[in-house]
C-alpha positions in Angstrom: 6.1 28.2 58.9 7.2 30.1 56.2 10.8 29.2 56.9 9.9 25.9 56.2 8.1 26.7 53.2 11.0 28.6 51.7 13.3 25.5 52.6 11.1 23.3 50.8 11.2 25.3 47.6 15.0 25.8 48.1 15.2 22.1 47.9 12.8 21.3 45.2 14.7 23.6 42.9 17.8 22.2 43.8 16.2 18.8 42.8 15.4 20.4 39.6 18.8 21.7 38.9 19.8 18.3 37.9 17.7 18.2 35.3 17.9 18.6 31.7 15.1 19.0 28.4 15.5 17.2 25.6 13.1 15.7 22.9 15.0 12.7 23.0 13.8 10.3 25.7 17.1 8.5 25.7 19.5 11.6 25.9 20.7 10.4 22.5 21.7 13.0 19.6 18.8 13.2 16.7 19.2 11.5 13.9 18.9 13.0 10.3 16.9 11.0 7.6 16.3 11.3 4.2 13.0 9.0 2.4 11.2 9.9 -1.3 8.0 9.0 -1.6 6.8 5.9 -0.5 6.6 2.9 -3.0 3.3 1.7 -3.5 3.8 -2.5 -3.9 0.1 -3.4 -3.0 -1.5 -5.9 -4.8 -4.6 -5.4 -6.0 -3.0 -1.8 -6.4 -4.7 1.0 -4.4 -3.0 4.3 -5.9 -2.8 7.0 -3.2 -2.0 5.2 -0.8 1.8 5.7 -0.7 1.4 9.5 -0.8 -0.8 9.3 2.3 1.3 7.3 3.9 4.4 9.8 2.9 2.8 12.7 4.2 1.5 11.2 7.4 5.2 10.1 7.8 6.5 13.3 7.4 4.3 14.9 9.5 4.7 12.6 12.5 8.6 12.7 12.2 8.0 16.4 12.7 6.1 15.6 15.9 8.0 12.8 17.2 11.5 15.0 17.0 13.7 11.6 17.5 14.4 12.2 13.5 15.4 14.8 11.6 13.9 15.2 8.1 16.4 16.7 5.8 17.7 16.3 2.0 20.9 15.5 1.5 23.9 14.2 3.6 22.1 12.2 5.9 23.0 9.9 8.7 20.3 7.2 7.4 18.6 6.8 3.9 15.4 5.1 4.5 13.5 3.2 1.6 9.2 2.1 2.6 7.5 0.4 0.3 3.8 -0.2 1.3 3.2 -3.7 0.3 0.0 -5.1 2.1 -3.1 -3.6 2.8 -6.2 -6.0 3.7 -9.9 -4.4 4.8 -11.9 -7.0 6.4 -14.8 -7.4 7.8 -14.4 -8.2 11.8 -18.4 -8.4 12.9 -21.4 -8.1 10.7 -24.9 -6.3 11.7 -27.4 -9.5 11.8 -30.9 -7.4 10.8 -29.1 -5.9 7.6 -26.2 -8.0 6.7 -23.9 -5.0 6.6 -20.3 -4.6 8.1 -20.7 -3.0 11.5 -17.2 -3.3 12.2 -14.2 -3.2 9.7 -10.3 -4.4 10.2 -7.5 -2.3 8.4 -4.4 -3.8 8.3 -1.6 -2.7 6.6 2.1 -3.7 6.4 5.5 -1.8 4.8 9.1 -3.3 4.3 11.3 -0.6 5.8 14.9 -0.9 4.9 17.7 1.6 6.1 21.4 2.3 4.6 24.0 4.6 6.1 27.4 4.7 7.6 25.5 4.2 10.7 23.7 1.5 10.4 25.3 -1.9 11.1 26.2 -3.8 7.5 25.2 -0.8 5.6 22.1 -1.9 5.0 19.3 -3.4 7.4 15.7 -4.0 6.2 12.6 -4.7 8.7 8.6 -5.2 8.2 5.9 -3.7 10.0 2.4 -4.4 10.3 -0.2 -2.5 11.9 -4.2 -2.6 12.5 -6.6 -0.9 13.5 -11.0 -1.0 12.6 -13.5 1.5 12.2 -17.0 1.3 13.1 -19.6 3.0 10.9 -22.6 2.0 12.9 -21.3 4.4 15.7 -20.3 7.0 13.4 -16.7 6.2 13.2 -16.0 6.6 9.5 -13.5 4.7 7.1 -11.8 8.1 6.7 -11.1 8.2 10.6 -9.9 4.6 10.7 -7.9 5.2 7.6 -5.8 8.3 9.4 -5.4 6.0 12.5 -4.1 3.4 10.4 -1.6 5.5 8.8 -0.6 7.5 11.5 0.2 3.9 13.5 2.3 2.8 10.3 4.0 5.9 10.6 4.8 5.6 14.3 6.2 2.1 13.7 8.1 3.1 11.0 9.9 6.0 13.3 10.8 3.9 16.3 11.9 1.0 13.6 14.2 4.1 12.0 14.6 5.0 15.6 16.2 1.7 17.1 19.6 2.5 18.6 20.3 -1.6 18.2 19.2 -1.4 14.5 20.5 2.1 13.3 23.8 3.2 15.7 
């Protein structure tokens, strides 16, 4: 019996051998990237915005490891500009005529210049949503981060996109 059991793990680490780690799911180099701050376009204008937006970008590239963050040289120079941002309500509370469930929906223009990206120059839009519901204790705050932290997500696999950036 333990014969067998040593074979088994003598195969299984074979198996394994083949193996390699990487933080990029398709095996592909990481790409550097370069953004300023985002460009607040909203109309009516909501200042602020844009800088939470910047940092929650940054923070997620950090996570997300399929970009590299740096100054400089870079192999793509991305421009956001958050231009749509809409808060409505979704369902209203009948005995008090409040909102008991909000939409946020918000949308950037993301465009990307480099020697690697096709043209030189390649724009895209992106809209995401998400609500909040304050009668269950899920605060605006809360659905603002998810918000941002989905139009951050989008904005990486957009900057991401082997088709769109080589």
């Amino acid at each position: 019996m333990r014969r067998v059991g040593c074979c088994l793990l003598l195969l299984w680490l074979a198996g394994c051998a083949n193996y390699t780690w990487t933080a990029r799911l398709d095996g592909r180099p990481q790409r550097t990237v370069a953004f300023t701050t985002i460009e607040n376009r909203l109309f009516p204008h909501r200042p602020g915005y844009e800088y939470e937006l910047t940092q929650r970008l940054k923070e997620e590239i950090a996570v997300d490891r399929r970009l590299v963050l740096e100054e400089g040289n870079t192999d793509i120079r991305m421009k956001v500009a958050l231009t749509r941002f809409d808060e409505p309500n979704l369902v209203e509370d009948l005995d008090t005529g409040l909102p008991a469930e909000i939409n946020l929906i918000a949308t950037a223009d993301v465009e990307a210049s480099g020697e690697t990206v096709p043209g030189g120059r390649v724009r895209r839009r992106v809209t995401v949503s998400t609500s909040y519901t304050p009668g269950l204790g899920d605060s605006r705050r809360e659905g603002m981060d998810r918000l941002w932290r989905d139009l951050a997500r989008e904005i990486i696999d957009v900057a991401s996109d082997v088709e769109w950036v080589r």
